[in-house]
C-alpha positions in Angstrom: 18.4 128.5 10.7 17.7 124.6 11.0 16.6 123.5 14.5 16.7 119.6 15.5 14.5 119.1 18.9 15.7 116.1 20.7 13.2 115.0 23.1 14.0 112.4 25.4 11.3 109.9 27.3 10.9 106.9 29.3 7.3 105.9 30.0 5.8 109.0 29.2 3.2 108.1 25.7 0.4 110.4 27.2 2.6 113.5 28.2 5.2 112.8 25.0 2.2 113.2 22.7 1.2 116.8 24.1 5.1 117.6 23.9 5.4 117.0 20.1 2.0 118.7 19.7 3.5 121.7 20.9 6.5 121.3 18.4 4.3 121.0 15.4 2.2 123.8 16.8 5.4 125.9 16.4 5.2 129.8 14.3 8.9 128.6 13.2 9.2 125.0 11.8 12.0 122.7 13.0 14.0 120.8 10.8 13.5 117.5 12.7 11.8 116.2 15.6 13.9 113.2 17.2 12.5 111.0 20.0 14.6 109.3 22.3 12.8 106.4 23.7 15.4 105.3 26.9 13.8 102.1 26.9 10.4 102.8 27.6 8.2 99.8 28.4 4.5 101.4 28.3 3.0 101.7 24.7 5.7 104.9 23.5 7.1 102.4 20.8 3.3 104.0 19.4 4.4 106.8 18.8 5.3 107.4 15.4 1.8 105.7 14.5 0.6 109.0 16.1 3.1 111.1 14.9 4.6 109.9 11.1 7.0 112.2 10.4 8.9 112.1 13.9 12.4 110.2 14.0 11.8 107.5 16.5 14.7 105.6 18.2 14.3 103.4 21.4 17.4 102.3 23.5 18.5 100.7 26.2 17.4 101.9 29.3 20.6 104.4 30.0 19.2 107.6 31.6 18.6 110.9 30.1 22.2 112.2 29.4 22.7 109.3 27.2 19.3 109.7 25.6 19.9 113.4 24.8 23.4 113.2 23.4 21.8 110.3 21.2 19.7 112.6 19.7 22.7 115.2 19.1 24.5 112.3 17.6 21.6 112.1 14.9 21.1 115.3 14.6 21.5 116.5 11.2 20.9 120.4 12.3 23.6 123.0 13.4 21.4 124.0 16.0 19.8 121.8 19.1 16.5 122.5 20.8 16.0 120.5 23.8 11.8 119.3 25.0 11.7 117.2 28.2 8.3 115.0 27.3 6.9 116.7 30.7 7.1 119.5 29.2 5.7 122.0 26.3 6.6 125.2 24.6 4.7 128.2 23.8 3.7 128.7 20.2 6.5 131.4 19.3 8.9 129.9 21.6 11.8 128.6 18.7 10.5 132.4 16.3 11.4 134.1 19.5 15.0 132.6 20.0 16.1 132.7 16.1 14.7 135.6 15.5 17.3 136.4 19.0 20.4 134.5 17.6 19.6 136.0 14.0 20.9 139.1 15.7 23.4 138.2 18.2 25.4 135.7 16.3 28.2 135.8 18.6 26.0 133.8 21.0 25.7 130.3 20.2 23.2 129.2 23.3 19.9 130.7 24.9 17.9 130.1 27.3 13.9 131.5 28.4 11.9 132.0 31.4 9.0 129.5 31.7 5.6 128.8 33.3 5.4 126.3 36.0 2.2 124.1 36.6 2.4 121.9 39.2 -1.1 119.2 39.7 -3.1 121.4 37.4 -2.2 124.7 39.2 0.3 127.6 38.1 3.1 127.9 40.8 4.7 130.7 41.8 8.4 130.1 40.6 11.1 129.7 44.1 13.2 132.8 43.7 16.3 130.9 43.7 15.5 129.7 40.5 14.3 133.4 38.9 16.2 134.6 35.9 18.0 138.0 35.7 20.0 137.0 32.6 22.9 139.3 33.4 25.8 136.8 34.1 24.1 132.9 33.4 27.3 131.6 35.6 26.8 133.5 38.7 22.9 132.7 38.6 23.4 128.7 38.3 26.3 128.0 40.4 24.1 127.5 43.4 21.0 126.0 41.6 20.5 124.7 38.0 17.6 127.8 37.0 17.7 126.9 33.2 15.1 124.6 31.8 16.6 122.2 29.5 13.2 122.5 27.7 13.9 125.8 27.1 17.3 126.0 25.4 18.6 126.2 21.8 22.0 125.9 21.3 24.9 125.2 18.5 26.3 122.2 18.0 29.9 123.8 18.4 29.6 124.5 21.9 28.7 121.2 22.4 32.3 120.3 20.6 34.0 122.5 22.7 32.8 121.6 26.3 31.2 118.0 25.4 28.4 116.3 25.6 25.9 115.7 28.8 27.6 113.7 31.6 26.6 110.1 31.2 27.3 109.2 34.8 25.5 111.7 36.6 21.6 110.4 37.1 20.3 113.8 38.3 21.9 117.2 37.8 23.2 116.4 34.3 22.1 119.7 33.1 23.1 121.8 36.0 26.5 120.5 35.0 26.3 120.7 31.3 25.2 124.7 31.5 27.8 125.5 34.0 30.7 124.1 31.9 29.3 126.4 29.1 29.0 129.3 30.7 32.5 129.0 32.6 33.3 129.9 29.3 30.8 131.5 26.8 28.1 134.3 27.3 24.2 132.9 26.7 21.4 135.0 25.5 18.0 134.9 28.1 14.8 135.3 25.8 13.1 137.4 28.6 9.6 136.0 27.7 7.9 132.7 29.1 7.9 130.5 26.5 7.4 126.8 27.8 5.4 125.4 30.4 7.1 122.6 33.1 4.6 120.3 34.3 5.5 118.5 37.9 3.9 116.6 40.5 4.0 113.2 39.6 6.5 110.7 41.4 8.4 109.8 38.9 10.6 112.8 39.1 13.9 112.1 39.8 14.4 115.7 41.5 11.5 115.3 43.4 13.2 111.9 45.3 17.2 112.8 45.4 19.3 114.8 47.3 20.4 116.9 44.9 23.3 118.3 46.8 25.1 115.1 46.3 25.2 115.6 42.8 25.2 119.0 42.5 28.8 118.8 44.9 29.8 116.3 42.1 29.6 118.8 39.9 31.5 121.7 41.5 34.7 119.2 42.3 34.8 118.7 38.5 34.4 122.2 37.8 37.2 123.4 39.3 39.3 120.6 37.7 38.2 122.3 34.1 37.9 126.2 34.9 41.0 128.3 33.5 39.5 131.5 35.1 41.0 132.2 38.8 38.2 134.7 39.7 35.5 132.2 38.7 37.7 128.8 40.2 37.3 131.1 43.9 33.4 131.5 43.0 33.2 128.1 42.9 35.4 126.6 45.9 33.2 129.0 48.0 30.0 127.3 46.4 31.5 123.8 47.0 32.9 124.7 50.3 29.4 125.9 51.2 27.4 123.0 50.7 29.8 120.3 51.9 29.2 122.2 55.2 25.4 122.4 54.6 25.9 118.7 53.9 28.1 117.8 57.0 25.2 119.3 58.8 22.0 117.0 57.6 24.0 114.7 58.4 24.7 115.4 61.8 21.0 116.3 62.0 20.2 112.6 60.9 22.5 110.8 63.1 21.3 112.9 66.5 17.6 112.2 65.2 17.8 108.4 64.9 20.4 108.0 67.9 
Protein backbone atom coordinates (compact mmCIF):
# COMPACT_ATOMS: atom_id res chain seq x y z
CA UNK A 1 0.00 0.00 0.00
CA UNK A 2 1.85 3.22 -1.14
CA UNK A 3 1.24 6.26 1.09
CA UNK A 4 2.18 9.94 -0.05
CA UNK A 5 2.15 12.40 3.16
CA UNK A 6 1.45 15.92 2.09
CA UNK A 7 2.43 18.29 4.65
CA UNK A 8 1.58 21.76 4.24
CA UNK A 9 3.55 24.92 6.06
CA UNK A 10 3.91 28.51 6.18
CA UNK A 11 6.58 29.82 8.56
CA UNK A 12 6.91 26.87 10.52
CA UNK A 13 11.11 25.51 9.75
CA UNK A 14 11.44 24.59 13.54
CA UNK A 15 8.07 22.73 14.02
CA UNK A 16 8.12 21.24 10.11
CA UNK A 17 11.53 19.68 10.98
CA UNK A 18 9.99 17.66 14.07
CA UNK A 19 6.94 16.78 11.69
CA UNK A 20 9.07 15.02 9.01
CA UNK A 21 11.05 13.49 11.82
CA UNK A 22 8.14 11.73 12.91
CA UNK A 23 7.43 10.57 9.26
CA UNK A 24 10.79 9.03 8.81
CA UNK A 25 10.51 7.66 12.33
CA UNK A 26 7.47 5.65 10.90
CA UNK A 27 7.30 1.29 11.62
CA UNK A 28 5.67 1.51 7.90
CA UNK A 29 7.53 3.57 5.24
CA UNK A 30 5.76 6.05 2.97
CA UNK A 31 6.24 6.25 -0.55
CA UNK A 32 6.88 10.05 -0.55
CA UNK A 33 7.02 12.82 1.75
CA UNK A 34 5.79 16.13 -0.08
CA UNK A 35 6.15 19.58 1.44
CA UNK A 36 4.04 22.29 0.60
CA UNK A 37 5.71 25.53 1.33
CA UNK A 38 2.55 28.26 1.01
CA UNK A 39 4.93 30.89 0.60
CA UNK A 40 6.84 30.81 3.61
CA UNK A 41 9.22 33.66 4.22
CA UNK A 42 11.34 32.41 7.42
CA UNK A 43 14.29 30.00 6.41
CA UNK A 44 11.78 26.74 5.33
CA UNK A 45 13.10 27.04 1.64
CA UNK A 46 16.11 25.00 4.15
CA UNK A 47 14.47 22.40 4.32
CA UNK A 48 15.42 19.81 1.98
CA UNK A 49 19.19 20.71 3.04
CA UNK A 50 17.91 19.06 6.26
CA UNK A 51 15.89 16.66 4.85
CA UNK A 52 17.26 15.31 1.10
CA UNK A 53 14.99 13.02 0.12
CA UNK A 54 11.75 15.16 0.83
CA UNK A 55 9.89 16.65 -2.32
CA UNK A 56 9.99 20.35 -1.62
CA UNK A 57 7.64 22.86 -3.48
CA UNK A 58 7.05 26.46 -2.39
CA UNK A 59 4.04 28.62 -3.71
CA UNK A 60 2.42 31.48 -3.56
CA UNK A 61 1.02 32.35 -0.51
CA UNK A 62 -2.68 30.78 -1.15
CA UNK A 63 -3.77 29.18 2.26
CA UNK A 64 -3.78 25.65 3.23
CA UNK A 65 -6.58 24.16 1.01
CA UNK A 66 -4.60 25.10 -1.89
CA UNK A 67 -1.42 23.89 -0.39
CA UNK A 68 -2.85 20.46 0.44
CA UNK A 69 -4.58 19.78 -2.85
CA UNK A 70 -1.10 20.73 -4.41
CA UNK A 71 0.37 18.04 -2.83
CA UNK A 72 -2.54 15.60 -4.05
CA UNK A 73 -1.89 16.93 -7.38
CA UNK A 74 1.79 15.52 -7.14
CA UNK A 75 1.05 12.85 -5.51
CA UNK A 76 2.15 9.80 -7.28
CA UNK A 77 0.47 7.36 -4.43
CA UNK A 78 -3.14 5.88 -4.37
CA UNK A 79 -3.35 6.71 -0.96
CA UNK A 80 -2.99 10.36 0.92
CA UNK A 81 -1.73 10.81 4.50
CA UNK A 82 -2.21 14.28 5.63
CA UNK A 83 0.68 16.02 8.65
CA UNK A 84 -0.13 19.60 9.60
CA UNK A 85 3.73 20.86 10.33
CA UNK A 86 2.23 21.59 14.11
CA UNK A 87 1.79 18.41 14.33
CA UNK A 88 3.43 14.68 14.67
CA UNK A 89 2.46 11.06 14.57
CA UNK A 90 3.11 8.26 16.76
CA UNK A 91 5.66 5.73 15.47
CA UNK A 92 3.01 3.01 14.35
CA UNK A 93 0.53 5.54 13.40
CA UNK A 94 0.51 4.81 9.15
CA UNK A 95 1.28 0.35 10.35
CA UNK A 96 -1.84 0.84 12.38
CA UNK A 97 -4.13 2.25 9.57
CA UNK A 98 -2.89 -0.13 6.61
CA UNK A 99 -2.69 -2.82 8.48
CA UNK A 100 -6.84 -1.34 9.12
CA UNK A 101 -7.56 -0.73 5.41
CA UNK A 102 -5.63 -4.13 4.51
CA UNK A 103 -8.79 -5.56 6.02
CA UNK A 104 -11.56 -3.37 5.41
CA UNK A 105 -11.05 -2.58 1.77
CA UNK A 106 -14.45 -1.31 1.37
CA UNK A 107 -13.31 1.80 3.34
CA UNK A 108 -11.29 4.07 1.51
CA UNK A 109 -10.69 6.87 4.52
CA UNK A 110 -9.76 6.66 8.29
CA UNK A 111 -9.32 8.61 10.82
CA UNK A 112 -7.49 8.21 14.75
CA UNK A 113 -7.86 9.61 18.06
CA UNK A 114 -4.85 11.92 19.06
CA UNK A 115 -3.00 13.51 21.96
CA UNK A 116 -3.29 17.14 22.55
CA UNK A 117 -0.33 19.27 24.02
CA UNK A 118 -1.11 22.53 24.41
CA UNK A 119 2.28 25.05 25.88
CA UNK A 120 4.11 21.98 26.86
CA UNK A 121 1.27 20.42 28.79
CA UNK A 122 -1.18 17.40 27.78
CA UNK A 123 -4.83 18.68 27.65
CA UNK A 124 -7.70 17.07 28.45
CA UNK A 125 -9.59 16.75 24.94
CA UNK A 126 -13.35 19.11 25.01
CA UNK A 127 -15.82 16.33 24.74
CA UNK A 128 -17.42 17.80 21.79
CA UNK A 129 -14.52 16.91 19.92
CA UNK A 130 -14.29 12.99 21.55
CA UNK A 131 -14.49 10.16 19.00
CA UNK A 132 -17.07 7.33 19.13
CA UNK A 133 -16.46 6.24 15.60
CA UNK A 134 -19.97 4.84 15.18
CA UNK A 135 -21.49 7.20 12.45
CA UNK A 136 -18.35 9.99 11.45
CA UNK A 137 -21.38 12.28 9.95
CA UNK A 138 -23.41 12.59 13.00
CA UNK A 139 -20.20 13.21 15.20
CA UNK A 140 -18.81 16.31 12.91
CA UNK A 141 -21.86 17.96 11.80
CA UNK A 142 -21.67 20.22 14.88
CA UNK A 143 -17.78 20.48 15.21
CA UNK A 144 -14.97 19.31 12.81
CA UNK A 145 -13.44 16.32 15.62
CA UNK A 146 -11.05 14.74 12.89
CA UNK A 147 -7.50 15.80 12.83
CA UNK A 148 -6.41 16.30 9.30
CA UNK A 149 -3.05 14.99 10.73
CA UNK A 150 -4.56 12.05 11.37
CA UNK A 151 -6.18 10.74 8.21
CA UNK A 152 -5.31 8.41 5.35
CA UNK A 153 -7.43 8.36 2.62
CA UNK A 154 -7.76 7.11 -1.34
CA UNK A 155 -7.35 9.18 -3.92
CA UNK A 156 -10.80 8.14 -5.37
CA UNK A 157 -12.81 9.66 -2.80
CA UNK A 158 -11.15 12.70 -3.40
CA UNK A 159 -12.48 12.17 -7.30
CA UNK A 160 -15.75 11.75 -6.21
CA UNK A 161 -16.48 14.54 -3.71
CA UNK A 162 -13.39 16.97 -4.75
CA UNK A 163 -10.75 18.48 -3.49
CA UNK A 164 -10.39 20.92 -0.21
CA UNK A 165 -12.41 24.11 -0.67
CA UNK A 166 -10.05 26.84 -1.85
CA UNK A 167 -12.17 29.66 -0.65
CA UNK A 168 -12.74 28.81 2.76
CA UNK A 169 -9.70 30.17 5.10
CA UNK A 170 -10.67 28.23 8.25
CA UNK A 171 -12.97 25.15 8.39
CA UNK A 172 -11.71 23.72 5.11
CA UNK A 173 -11.45 20.37 6.65
CA UNK A 174 -14.68 20.38 8.63
CA UNK A 175 -16.15 20.78 5.18
CA UNK A 176 -14.00 18.38 3.27
CA UNK A 177 -14.90 15.36 5.87
CA UNK A 178 -18.47 16.12 5.91
CA UNK A 179 -18.97 15.95 2.13
CA UNK A 180 -17.28 12.44 2.44
CA UNK A 181 -19.05 11.10 4.90
CA UNK A 182 -22.60 12.48 3.56
CA UNK A 183 -21.72 9.72 1.51
CA UNK A 184 -19.15 6.94 2.42
CA UNK A 185 -18.47 5.11 5.76
CA UNK A 186 -14.74 5.86 7.45
CA UNK A 187 -12.84 3.59 9.57
CA UNK A 188 -11.73 5.31 13.32
CA UNK A 189 -8.19 3.58 14.34
CA UNK A 190 -9.33 3.65 18.12
CA UNK A 191 -5.72 4.27 19.32
CA UNK A 192 -3.95 7.79 19.71
CA UNK A 193 -1.59 8.01 17.15
CA UNK A 194 -0.51 11.69 16.64
CA UNK A 195 0.10 14.47 18.84
CA UNK A 196 -1.51 18.25 18.02
CA UNK A 197 0.58 20.92 19.42
CA UNK A 198 -1.35 24.45 20.00
CA UNK A 199 -0.85 27.59 21.78
CA UNK A 200 0.87 29.81 19.65
CA UNK A 201 -0.93 32.77 17.88
CA UNK A 202 -0.59 32.00 14.78
CA UNK A 203 -3.52 29.64 14.78
CA UNK A 204 -6.13 30.65 12.61
CA UNK A 205 -8.79 28.74 14.90
CA UNK A 206 -7.56 30.21 17.77
CA UNK A 207 -8.44 34.09 16.24
CA UNK A 208 -11.89 33.36 13.99
CA UNK A 209 -15.19 32.84 14.64
CA UNK A 210 -15.58 29.66 13.43
CA UNK A 211 -19.27 29.69 13.19
CA UNK A 212 -19.10 31.93 10.21
CA UNK A 213 -17.50 29.42 8.35
CA UNK A 214 -18.66 26.48 9.77
CA UNK A 215 -22.55 28.06 8.58
CA UNK A 216 -20.78 28.40 5.20
CA UNK A 217 -20.39 25.06 5.17
CA UNK A 218 -23.82 23.65 6.11
CA UNK A 219 -25.65 26.04 3.36
CA UNK A 220 -23.41 24.24 0.81
CA UNK A 221 -24.10 20.95 2.27
CA UNK A 222 -27.52 20.86 1.78
CA UNK A 223 -27.06 22.09 -1.87
CA UNK A 224 -24.96 18.60 -2.44
CA UNK A 225 -26.76 15.97 0.04
CA UNK A 226 -29.13 13.40 -1.96
CA UNK A 227 -30.15 11.81 1.44
CA UNK A 228 -33.53 13.45 2.94
CA UNK A 229 -32.87 12.03 6.46
CA UNK A 230 -29.37 13.50 6.55
CA UNK A 231 -30.48 17.03 4.45
CA UNK A 232 -33.11 17.46 7.86
CA UNK A 233 -29.89 16.69 10.15
CA UNK A 234 -28.33 19.35 8.74
CA UNK A 235 -31.05 22.29 8.32
CA UNK A 236 -31.49 21.70 12.10
CA UNK A 237 -27.65 22.11 12.56
CA UNK A 238 -27.64 25.24 10.35
CA UNK A 239 -30.81 26.46 11.75
CA UNK A 240 -29.18 26.14 15.16
CA UNK A 241 -26.35 28.24 14.86
CA UNK A 242 -27.64 30.97 12.73
CA UNK A 243 -29.79 31.51 15.94
CA UNK A 244 -26.69 30.98 18.25
CA UNK A 245 -25.29 33.51 15.79
CA UNK A 246 -28.24 36.07 15.74
CA UNK A 247 -27.66 35.99 19.39
CA UNK A 248 -23.76 37.19 19.84
CA UNK A 249 -24.79 39.50 17.92
CA UNK A 250 -27.38 40.96 19.82
CA UNK A 251 -25.15 40.41 22.80
CA UNK A 252 -22.48 42.74 21.02
CA UNK A 253 -24.66 45.48 19.90
CA UNK A 254 -26.39 45.83 23.64
CA UNK A 255 -22.69 45.66 25.10
CA UNK A 256 -21.23 48.49 23.03
CA UNK A 257 -24.65 50.63 22.84
Amino acid sequence: MDISVIIPTYNRYKLLKRAIKSVLAQTYTPKEIIVIDDGSTDTTCNIQNDFPNIIYIYQKNSGVSAARNKGIEIAKSEWIAFLDSDDEFCPQKLQKQVDFHTHNLDILMSYTHEKWVRNGITVKIPKKYRKIGKDAFLENLSYCNIAPSSVILHKSLLETVGLFDEHLEVCEDYDLWLRITCKHKIGLIDETLIIKYAGHDAQLGFRKNMDVYRINVLKKLLLTCNSEEKRLLIQYELDGKILEQQKRQRHKILHHS
